[in-house]
Backbone bond lengths (Angstrom), bond angles and torsions (degrees), N, CA, C in turn:
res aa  C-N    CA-C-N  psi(-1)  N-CA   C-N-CA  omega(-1)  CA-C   N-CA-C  phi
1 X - - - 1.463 - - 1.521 109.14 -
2 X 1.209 123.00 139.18 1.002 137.38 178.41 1.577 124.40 -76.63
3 X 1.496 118.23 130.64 1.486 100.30 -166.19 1.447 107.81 -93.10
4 X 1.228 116.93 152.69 1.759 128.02 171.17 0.874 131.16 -110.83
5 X 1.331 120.24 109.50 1.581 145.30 150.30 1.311 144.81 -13.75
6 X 0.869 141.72 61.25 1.543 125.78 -170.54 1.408 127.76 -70.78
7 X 1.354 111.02 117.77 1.473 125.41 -154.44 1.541 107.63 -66.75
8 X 1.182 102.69 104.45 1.656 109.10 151.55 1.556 152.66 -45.25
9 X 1.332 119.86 139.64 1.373 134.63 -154.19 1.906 84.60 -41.07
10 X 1.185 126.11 -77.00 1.177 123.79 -165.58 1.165 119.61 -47.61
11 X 1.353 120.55 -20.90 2.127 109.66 -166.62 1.144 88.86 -93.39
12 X 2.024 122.71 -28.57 1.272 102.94 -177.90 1.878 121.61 -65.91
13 X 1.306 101.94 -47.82 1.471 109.35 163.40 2.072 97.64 -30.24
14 X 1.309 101.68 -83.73 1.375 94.63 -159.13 1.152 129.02 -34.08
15 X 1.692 127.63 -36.52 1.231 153.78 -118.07 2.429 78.41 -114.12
16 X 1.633 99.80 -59.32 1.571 87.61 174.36 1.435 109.40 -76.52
17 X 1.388 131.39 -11.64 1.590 94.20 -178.36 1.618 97.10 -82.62
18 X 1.405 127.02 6.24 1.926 111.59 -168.68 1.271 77.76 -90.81
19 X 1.348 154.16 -17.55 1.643 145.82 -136.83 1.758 79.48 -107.74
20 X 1.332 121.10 -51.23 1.166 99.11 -159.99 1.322 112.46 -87.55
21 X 1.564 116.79 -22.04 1.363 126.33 -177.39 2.000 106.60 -58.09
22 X 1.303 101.66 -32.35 2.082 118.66 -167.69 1.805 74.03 -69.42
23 X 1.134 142.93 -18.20 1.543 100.96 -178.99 1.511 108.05 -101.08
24 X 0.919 117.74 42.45 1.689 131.90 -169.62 1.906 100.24 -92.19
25 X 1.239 116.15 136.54 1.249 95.03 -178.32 1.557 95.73 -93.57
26 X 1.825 84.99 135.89 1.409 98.15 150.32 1.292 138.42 -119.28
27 X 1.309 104.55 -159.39 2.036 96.57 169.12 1.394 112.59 -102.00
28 X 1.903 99.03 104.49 1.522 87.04 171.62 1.684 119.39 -90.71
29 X 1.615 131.53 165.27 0.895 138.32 169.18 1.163 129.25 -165.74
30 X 1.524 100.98 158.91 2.241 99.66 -176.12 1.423 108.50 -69.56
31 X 1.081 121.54 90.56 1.838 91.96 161.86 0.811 129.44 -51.45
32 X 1.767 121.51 -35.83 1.743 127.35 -178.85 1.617 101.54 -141.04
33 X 1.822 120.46 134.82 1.309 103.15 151.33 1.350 125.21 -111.82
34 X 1.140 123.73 11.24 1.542 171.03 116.90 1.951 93.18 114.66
35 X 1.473 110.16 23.39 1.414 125.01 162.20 1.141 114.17 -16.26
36 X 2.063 119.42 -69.27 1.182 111.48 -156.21 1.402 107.63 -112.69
37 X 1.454 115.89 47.97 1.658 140.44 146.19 1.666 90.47 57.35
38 X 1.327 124.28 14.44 1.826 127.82 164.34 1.476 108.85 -90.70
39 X 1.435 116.94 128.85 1.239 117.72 177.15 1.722 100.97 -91.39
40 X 1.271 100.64 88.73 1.799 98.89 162.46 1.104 126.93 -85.18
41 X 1.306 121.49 141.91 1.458 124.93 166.39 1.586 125.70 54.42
42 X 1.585 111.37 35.30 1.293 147.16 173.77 0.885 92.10 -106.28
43 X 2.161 96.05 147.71 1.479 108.36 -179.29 1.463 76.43 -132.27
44 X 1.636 120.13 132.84 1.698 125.95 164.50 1.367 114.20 -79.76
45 X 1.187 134.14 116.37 1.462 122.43 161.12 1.625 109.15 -113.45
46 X 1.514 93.40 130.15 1.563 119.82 160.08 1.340 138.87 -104.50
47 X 1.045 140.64 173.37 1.661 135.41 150.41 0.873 140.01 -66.08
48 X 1.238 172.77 73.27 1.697 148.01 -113.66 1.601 94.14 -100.22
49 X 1.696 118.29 73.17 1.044 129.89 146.03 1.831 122.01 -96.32
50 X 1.378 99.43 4.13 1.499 94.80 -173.75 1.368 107.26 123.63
51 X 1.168 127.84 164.98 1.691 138.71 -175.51 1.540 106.87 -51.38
52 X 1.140 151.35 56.74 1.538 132.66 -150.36 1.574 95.72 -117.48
53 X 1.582 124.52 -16.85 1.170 124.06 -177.36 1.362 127.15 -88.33
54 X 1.196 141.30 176.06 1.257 119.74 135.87 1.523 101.16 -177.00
55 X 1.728 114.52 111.16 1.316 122.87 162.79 1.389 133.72 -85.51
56 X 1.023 143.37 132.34 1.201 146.94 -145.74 1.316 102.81 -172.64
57 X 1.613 107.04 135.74 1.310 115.94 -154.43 1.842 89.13 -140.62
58 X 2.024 110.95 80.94 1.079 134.37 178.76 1.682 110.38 -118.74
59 X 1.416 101.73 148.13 1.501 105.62 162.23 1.343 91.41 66.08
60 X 1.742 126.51 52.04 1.096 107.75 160.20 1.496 125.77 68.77
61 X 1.435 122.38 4.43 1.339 102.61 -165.69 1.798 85.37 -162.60
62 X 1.091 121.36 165.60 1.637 143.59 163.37 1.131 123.98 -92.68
63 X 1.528 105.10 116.05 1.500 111.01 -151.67 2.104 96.00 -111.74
64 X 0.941 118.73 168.11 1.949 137.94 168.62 1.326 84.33 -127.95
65 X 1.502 114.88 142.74 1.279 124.80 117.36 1.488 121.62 -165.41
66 X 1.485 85.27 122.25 1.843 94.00 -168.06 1.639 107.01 -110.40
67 X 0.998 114.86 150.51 1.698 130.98 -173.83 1.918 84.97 -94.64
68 X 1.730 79.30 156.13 1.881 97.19 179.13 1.405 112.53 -68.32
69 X 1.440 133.92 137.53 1.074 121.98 165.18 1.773 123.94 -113.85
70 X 1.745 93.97 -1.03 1.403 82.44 168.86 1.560 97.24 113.96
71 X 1.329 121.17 -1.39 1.364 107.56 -177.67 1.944 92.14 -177.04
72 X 0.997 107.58 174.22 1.368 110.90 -165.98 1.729 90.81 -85.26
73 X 2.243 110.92 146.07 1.022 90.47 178.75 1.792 82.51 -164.78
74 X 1.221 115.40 153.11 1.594 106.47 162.54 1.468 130.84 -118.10
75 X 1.051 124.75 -176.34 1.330 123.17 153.16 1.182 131.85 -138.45
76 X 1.775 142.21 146.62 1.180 123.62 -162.64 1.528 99.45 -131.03
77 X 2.086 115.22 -172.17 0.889 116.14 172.08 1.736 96.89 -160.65
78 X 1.374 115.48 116.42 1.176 116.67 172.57 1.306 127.46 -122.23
79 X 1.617 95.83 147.35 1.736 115.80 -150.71 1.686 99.86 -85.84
80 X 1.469 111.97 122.41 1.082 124.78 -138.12 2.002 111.16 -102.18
81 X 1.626 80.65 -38.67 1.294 100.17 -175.82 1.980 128.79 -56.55
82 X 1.261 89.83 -10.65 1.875 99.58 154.64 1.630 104.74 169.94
83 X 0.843 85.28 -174.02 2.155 105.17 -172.94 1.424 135.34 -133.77
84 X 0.762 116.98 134.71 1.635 122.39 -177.16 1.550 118.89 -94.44
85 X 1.414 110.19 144.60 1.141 126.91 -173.78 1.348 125.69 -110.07
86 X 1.614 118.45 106.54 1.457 117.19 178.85 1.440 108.50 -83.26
87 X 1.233 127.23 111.16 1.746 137.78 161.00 1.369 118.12 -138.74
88 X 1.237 115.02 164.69 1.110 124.10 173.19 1.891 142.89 -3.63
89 X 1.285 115.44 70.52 1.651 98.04 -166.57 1.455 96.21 114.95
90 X 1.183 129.21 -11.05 1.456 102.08 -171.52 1.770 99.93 -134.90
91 X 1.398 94.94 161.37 1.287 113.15 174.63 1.845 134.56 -119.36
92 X 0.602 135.03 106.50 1.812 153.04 -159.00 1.551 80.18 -109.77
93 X 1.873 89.44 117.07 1.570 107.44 165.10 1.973 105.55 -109.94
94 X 0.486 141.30 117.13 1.818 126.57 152.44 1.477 108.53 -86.13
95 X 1.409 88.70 165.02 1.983 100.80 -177.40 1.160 81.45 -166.32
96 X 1.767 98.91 138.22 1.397 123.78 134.61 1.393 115.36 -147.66
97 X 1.905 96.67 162.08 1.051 105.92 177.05 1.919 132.12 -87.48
98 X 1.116 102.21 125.02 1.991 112.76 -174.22 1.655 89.51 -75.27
99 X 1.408 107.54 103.99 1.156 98.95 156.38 1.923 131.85 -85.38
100 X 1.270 101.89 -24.38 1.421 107.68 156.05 2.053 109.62 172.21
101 X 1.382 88.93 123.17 1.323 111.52 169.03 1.220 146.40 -71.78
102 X 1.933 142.67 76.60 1.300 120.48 -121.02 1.982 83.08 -106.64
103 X 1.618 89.69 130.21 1.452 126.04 173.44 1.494 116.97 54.36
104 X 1.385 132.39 -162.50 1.446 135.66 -141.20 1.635 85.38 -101.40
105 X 1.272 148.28 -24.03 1.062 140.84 -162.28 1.711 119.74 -127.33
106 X 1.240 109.50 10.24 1.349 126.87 150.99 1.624 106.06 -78.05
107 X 1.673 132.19 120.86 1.121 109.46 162.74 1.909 119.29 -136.15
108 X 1.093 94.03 101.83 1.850 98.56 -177.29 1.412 109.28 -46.82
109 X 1.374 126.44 158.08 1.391 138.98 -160.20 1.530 84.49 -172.25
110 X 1.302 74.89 138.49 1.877 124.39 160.38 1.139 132.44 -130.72
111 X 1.404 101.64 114.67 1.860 99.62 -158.18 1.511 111.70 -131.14
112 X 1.135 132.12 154.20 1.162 144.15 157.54 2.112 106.04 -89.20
113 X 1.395 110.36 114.88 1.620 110.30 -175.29 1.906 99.37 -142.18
114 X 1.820 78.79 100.59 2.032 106.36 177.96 1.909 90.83 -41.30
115 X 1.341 93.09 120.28 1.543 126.18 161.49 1.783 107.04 -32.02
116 X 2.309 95.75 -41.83 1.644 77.55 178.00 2.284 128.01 -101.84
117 X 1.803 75.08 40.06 1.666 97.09 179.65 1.644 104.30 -114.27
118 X 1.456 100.59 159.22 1.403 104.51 148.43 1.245 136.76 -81.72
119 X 1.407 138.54 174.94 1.419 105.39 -175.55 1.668 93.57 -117.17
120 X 1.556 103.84 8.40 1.808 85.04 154.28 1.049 124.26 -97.95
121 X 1.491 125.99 14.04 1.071 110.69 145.71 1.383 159.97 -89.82
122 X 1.385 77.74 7.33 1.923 113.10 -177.74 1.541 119.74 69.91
123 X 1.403 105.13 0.88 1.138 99.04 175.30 1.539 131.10 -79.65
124 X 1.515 117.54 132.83 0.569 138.59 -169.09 1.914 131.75 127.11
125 X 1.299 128.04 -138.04 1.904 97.33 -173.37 1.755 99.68 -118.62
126 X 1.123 92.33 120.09 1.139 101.55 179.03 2.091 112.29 -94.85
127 X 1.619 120.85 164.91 1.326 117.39 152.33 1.498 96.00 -140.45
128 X 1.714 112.55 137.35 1.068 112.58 -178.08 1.687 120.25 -143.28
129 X 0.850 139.09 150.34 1.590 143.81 -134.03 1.265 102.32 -170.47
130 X 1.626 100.43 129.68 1.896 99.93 157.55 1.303 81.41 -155.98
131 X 1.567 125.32 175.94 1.223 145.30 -154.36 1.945 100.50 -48.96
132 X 1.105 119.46 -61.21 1.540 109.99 -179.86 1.313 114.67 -109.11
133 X 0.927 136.65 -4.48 1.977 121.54 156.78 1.679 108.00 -125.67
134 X 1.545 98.55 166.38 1.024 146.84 -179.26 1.305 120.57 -120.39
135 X 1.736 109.77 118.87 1.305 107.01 165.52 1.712 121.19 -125.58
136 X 1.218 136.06 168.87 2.082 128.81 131.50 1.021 73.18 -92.90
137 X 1.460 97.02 169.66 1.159 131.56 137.78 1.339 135.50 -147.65
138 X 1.234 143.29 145.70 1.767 137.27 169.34 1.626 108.75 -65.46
139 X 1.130 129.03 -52.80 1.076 123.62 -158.33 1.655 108.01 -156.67
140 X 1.271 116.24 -149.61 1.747 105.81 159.26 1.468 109.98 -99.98
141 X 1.450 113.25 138.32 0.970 137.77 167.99 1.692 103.69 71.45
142 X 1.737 115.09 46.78 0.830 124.22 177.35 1.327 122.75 -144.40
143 X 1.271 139.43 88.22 1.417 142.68 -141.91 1.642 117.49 -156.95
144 X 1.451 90.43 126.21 1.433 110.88 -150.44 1.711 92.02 -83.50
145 X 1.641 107.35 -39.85 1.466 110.81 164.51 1.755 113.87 -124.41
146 X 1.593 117.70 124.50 1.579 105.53 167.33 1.711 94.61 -128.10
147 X 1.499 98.81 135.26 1.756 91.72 -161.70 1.730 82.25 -161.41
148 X 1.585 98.20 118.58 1.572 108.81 149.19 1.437 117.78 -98.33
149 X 1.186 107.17 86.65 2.154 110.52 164.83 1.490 124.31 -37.52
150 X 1.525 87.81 110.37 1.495 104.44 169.90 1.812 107.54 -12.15
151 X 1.996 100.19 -74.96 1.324 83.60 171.38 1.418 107.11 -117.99
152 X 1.704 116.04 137.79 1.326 126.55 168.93 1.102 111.32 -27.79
153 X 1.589 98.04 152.37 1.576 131.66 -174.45 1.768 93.43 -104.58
154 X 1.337 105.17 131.44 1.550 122.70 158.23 1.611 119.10 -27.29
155 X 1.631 122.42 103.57 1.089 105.54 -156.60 1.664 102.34 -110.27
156 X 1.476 119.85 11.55 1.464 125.20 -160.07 1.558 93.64 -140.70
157 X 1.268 104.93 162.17 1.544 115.67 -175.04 1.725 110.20 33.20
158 X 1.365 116.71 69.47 1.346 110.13 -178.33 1.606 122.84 -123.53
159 X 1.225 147.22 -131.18 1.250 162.85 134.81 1.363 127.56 -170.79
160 X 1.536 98.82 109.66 1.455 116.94 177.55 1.533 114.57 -73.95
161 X 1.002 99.26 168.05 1.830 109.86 -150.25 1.347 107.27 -140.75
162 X 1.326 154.21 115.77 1.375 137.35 171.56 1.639 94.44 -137.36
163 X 1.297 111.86 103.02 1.415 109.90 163.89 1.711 114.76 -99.90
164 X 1.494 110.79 156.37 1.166 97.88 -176.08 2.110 108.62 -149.68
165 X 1.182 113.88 122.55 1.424 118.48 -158.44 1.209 109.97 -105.65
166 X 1.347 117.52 118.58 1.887 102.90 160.31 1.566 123.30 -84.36
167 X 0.931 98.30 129.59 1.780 95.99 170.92 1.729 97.94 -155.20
168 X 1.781 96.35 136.81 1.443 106.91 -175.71 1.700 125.92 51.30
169 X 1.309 94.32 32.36 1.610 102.09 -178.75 1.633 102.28 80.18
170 X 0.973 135.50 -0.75 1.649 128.59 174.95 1.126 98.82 -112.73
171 X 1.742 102.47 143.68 1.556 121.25 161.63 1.673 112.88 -102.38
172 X 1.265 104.33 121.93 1.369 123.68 -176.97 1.646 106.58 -101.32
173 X 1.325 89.81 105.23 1.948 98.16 174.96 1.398 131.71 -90.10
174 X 1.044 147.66 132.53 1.060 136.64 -163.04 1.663 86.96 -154.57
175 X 1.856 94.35 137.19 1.566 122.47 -163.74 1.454 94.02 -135.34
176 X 2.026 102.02 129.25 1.129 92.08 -174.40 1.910 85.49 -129.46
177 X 1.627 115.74 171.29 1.400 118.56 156.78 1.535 90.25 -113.17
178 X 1.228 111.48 140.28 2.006 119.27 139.99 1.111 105.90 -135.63
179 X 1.724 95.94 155.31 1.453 121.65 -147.63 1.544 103.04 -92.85
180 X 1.110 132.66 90.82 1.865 124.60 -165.97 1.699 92.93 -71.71
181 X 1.201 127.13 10.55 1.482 106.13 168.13 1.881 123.76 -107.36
182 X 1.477 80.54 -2.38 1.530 110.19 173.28 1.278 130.10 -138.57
183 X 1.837 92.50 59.72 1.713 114.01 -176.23 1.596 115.35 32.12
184 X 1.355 102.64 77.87 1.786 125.54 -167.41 1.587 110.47 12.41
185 X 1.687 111.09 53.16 1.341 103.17 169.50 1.643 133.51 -71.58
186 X 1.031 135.92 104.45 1.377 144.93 164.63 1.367 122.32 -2.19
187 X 1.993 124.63 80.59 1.077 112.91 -130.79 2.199 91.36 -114.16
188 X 1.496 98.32 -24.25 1.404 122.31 163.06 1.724 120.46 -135.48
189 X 1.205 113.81 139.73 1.368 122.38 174.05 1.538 108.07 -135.06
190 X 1.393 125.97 140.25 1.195 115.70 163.49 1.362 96.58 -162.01
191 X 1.633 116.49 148.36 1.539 122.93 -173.95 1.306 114.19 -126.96
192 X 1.586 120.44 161.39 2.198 110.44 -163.46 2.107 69.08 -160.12
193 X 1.417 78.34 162.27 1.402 107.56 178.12 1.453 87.15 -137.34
194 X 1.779 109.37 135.24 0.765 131.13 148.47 2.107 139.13 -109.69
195 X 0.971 92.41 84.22 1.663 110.29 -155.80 1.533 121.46 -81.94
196 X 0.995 129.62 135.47 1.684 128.06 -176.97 1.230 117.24 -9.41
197 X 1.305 99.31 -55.99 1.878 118.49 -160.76 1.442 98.68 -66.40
198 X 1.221 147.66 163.33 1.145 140.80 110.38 1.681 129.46 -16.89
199 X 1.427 99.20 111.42 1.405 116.24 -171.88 1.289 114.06 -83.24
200 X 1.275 118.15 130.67 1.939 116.41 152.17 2.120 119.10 -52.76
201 X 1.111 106.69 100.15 1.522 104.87 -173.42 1.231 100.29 -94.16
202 X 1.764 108.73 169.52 1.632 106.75 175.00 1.500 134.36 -76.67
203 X 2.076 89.83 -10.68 1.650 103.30 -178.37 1.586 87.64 -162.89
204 X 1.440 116.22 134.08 1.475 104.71 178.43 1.679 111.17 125.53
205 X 1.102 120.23 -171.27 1.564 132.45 179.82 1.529 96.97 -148.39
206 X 1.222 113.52 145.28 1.558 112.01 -163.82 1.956 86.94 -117.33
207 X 1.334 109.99 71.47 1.313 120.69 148.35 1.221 136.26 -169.19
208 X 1.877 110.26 155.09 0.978 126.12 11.45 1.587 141.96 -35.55
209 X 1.024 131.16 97.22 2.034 116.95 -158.05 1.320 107.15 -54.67
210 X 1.864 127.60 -36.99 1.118 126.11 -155.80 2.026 107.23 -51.10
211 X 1.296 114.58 154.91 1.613 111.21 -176.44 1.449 69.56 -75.73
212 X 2.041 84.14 -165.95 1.681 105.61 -164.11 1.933 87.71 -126.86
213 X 1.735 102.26 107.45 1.622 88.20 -167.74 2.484 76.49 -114.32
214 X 1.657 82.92 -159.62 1.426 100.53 -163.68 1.650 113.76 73.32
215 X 1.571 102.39 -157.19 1.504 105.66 -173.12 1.144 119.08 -81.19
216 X 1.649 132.63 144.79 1.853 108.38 157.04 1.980 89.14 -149.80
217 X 1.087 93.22 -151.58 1.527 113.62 -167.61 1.317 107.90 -104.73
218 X 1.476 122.64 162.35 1.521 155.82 123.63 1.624 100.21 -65.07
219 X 1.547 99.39 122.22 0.761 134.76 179.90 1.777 149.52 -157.35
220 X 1.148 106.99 79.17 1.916 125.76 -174.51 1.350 107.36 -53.64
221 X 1.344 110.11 130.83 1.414 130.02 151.07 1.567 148.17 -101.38
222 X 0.852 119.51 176.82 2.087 131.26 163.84 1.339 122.06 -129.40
223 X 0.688 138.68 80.61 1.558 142.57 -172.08 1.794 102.98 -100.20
224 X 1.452 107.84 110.00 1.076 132.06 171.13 1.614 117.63 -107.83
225 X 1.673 97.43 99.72 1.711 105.68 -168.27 1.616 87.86 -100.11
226 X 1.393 92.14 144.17 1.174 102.63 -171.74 1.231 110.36 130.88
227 X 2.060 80.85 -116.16 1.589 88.74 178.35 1.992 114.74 122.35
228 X 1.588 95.91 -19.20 1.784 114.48 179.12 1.213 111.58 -156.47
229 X 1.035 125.46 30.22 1.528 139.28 -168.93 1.374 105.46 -127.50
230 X 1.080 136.70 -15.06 1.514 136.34 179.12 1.396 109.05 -138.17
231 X 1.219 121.19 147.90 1.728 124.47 163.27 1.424 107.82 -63.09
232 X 1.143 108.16 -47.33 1.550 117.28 -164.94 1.748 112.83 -122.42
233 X 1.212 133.31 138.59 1.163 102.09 158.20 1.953 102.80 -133.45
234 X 1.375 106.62 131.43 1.532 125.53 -177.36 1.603 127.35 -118.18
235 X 1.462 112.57 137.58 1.370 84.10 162.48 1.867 87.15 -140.26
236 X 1.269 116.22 177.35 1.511 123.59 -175.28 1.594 109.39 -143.22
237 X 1.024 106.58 132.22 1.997 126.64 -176.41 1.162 108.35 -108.93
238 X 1.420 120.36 164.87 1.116 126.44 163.30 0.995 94.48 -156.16
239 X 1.398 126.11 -166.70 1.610 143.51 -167.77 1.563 121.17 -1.82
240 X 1.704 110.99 78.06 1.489 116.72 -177.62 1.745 96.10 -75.36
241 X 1.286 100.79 127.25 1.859 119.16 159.59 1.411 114.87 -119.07
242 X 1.540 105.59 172.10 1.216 114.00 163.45 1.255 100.91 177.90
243 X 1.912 111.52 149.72 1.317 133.91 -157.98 1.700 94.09 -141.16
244 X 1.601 91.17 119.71 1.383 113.54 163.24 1.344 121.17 -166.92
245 X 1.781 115.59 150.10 1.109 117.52 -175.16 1.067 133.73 -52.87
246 X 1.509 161.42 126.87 1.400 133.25 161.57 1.583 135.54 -9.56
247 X 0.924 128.71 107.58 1.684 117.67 -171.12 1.762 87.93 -72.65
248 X 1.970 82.43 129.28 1.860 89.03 152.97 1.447 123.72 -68.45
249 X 1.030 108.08 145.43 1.823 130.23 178.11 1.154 87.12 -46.19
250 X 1.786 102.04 138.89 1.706 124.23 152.11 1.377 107.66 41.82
251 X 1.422 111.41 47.42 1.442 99.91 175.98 1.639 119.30 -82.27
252 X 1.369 127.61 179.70 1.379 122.57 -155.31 2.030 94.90 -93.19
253 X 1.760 88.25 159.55 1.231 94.44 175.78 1.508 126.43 -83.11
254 X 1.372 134.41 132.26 1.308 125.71 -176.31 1.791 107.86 -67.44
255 X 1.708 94.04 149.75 1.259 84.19 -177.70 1.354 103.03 -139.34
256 X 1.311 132.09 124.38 1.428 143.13 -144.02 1.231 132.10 -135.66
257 X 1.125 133.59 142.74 1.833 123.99 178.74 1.881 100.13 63.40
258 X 1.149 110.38 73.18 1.705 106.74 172.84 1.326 107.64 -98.34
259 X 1.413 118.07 147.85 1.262 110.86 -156.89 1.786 92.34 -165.65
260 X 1.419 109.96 106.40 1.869 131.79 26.95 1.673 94.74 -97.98
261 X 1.383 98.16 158.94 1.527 118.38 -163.37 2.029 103.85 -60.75
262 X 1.089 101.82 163.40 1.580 95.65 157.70 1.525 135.70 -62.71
263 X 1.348 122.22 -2.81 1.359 131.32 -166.93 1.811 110.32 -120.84
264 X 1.653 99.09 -2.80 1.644 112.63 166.99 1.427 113.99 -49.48
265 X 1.234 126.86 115.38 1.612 127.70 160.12 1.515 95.33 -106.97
266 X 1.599 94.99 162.68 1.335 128.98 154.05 1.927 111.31 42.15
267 X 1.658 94.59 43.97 1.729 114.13 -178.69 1.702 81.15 -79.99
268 X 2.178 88.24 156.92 1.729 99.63 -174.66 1.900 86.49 -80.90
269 X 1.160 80.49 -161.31 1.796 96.94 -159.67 1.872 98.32 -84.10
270 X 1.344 103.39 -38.85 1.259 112.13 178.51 1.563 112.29 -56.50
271 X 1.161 136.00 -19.96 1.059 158.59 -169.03 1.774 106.50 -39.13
272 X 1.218 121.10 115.44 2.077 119.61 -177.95 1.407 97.10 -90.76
273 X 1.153 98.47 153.10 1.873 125.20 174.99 1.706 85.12 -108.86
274 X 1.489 109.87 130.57 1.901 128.04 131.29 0.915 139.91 -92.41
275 X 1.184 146.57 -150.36 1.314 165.92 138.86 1.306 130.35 151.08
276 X 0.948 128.55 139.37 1.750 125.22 173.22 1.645 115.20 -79.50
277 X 0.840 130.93 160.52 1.499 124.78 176.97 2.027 103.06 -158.29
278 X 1.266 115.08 110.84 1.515 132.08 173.71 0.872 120.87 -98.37
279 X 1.135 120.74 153.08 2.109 135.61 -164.81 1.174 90.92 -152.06
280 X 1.576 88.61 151.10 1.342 117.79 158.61 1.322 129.82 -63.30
281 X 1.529 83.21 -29.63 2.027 93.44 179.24 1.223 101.15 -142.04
282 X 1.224 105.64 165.63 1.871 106.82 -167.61 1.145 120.36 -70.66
283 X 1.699 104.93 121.09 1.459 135.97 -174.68 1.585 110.83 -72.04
284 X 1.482 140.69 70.25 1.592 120.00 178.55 1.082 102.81 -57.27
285 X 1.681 122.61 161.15 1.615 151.40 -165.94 1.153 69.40 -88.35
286 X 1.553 170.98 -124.27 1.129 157.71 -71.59 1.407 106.65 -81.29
287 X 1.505 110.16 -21.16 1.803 116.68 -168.19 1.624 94.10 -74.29
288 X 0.946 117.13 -25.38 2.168 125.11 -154.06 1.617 88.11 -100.86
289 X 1.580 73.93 110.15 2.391 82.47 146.64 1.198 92.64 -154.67
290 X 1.266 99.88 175.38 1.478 134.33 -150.42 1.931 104.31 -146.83
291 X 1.508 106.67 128.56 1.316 99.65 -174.42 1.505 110.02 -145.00
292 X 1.401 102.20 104.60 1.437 126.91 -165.36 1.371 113.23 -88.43
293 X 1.417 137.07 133.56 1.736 119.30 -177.27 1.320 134.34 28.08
294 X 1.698 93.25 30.21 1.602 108.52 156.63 1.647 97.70 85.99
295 X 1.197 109.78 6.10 2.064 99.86 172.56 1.801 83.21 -106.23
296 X 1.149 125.81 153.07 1.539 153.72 170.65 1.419 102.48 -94.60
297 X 1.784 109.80 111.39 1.623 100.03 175.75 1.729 97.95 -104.03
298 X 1.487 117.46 157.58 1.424 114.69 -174.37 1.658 91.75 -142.59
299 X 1.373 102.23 156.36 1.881 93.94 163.75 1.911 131.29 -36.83
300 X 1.509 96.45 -25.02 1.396 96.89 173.43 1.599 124.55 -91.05
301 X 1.194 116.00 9.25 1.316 132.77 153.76 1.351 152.24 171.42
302 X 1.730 84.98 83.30 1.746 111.71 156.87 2.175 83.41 145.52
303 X 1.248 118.60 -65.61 1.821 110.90 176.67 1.527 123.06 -38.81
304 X 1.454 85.78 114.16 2.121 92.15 -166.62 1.890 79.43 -123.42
């Protein structure tokens, strides 16, 4: 059994300023309506276990379908043609539409995957659905929500939803279903903060803890759990969108996980400085120094 939480003064704060921040206008748009049955500006990723995939973007719509291989495995395809940026103040929604998901172990995903990840490694925010569960997730085997509903969620004619907000260095996600057969009524909602610190998740270890900010992709999946449980496992999309603000010009790089903290006294001399630091656009190690008791350290001597 899973233990429960009671949500705190702060996630609640966070959780309404993303509610009020989502009515911010942004720029919405199609990336794909997969109309003219051409897969543009898709990148396929597989396993090199053998032919088991195959995306195809027919009949108007974006199709999965992978054969069993015997063990749980996915496949993806990411939309290539530009990227979105999670920072400060702003919010990046994606949507697409599930046109139909075949059985409990087929499971479509919609993910946001940072430009400086792979996307086999899943890292990054996923929402994922097949006929009886629901997940987010950070990465693999990392999930802020994994929940099979008493009673199933609508798994055909739908639209998935993954919005995602920065505020105060946390990305606040919020996953929605609406029902396109019942004028996009609101059929699941559920919201996770993902915050500097190391998080309490519902299944998983939340590290690395840092969120996943800067640029990454739109990006559709197939997730076939299992692996001998189905003949087939499929799922099919149509109409990929996404709504986000303009990124401001040259904005600053985040800088994250500092280490030793600001509240360190009386560290020995031997003592290392960290930190991570992310861009929007590519950061060279030569751009980063650091200047401690008035000497400037740079990659060319002693910053690795």
């Amino acid at each position: 059994m899973r233990a429960k939480h009671a949500p705190k003064l702060w996630l609640l704060l966070l959780m309404i300023y993303a509610l009020r921040l989502g009515t911010c206008n942004c720029s919405a748009h199609v990336l794909d309506d997969f109309n003219d049955n051409l897969k543009t500006a898709w990148q396929d990723f597989s396993f090199p276990v053998g032919p088991y995939a195959n995306i195809a973007e027919q009949n108007g719509q974006f199709k999965f379908t992978l054969q069993p291989v015997g063990q749980p495995i996915f496949s993806a395809s990411t939309k290539t043609s530009e990227t979105f940026t999670l920072q400060e103040g702003r919010t990046v929604e994606f949507r697409v539409d599930l046109i139909t998901g075949l059985g409990a172990d087929s499971f479509a995903i919609l993910a946001f995957i940072p430009t400086s990840s792979s996307v086999s490694s899943l890292a990054g925010y996923g929402f994922s659905k097949s006929t009886t569960d629901i997940l987010i997730s950070k990465g693999i085997g990392k999930y802020f929500y994994n929940e099979n509903p008493v009673t199933p969620v609508k798994n055909d004619n739908v639209t998935m939803v993954l919005s995602m907000t920065v505020k105060n260095g946390s990305v606040i996600l919020n996953a929605k279903v609406l029902d396109k057969d019942n004028n996009d009524a609101v059929i699941f909602e559920q919201t996770a903060v993902d915050s500097p610190a190391a998080d309490v998740l519902s299944d998983g270890t939340d590290s690395p803890a840092a969120p996943y900010l800067g640029s990454g992709n739109f990006v559709l999946m197939c997730y076939e759990d299992s692996g001998t449980s189905q003949t087939s496992y499929e799922v099919t999309f149509d109409n990929a969108e996404v709504s986000a603000p303009p990124v401001v010009g040259n904005t600053s790089p985040v800088i994250a996980d500092v280490l030793p903290i600001a509240s360190g006294n009386f560290l020995p001399a031997s003592t290392q400085i960290s930190f991570k630091v992310t861009d929007d656009k590519p950061l060279p190690a030569a751009n980063v120094a650091v200047t401690l008791n008035g000497t400037r350290y740079a990659s060319t001597n002693g910053l690795r």
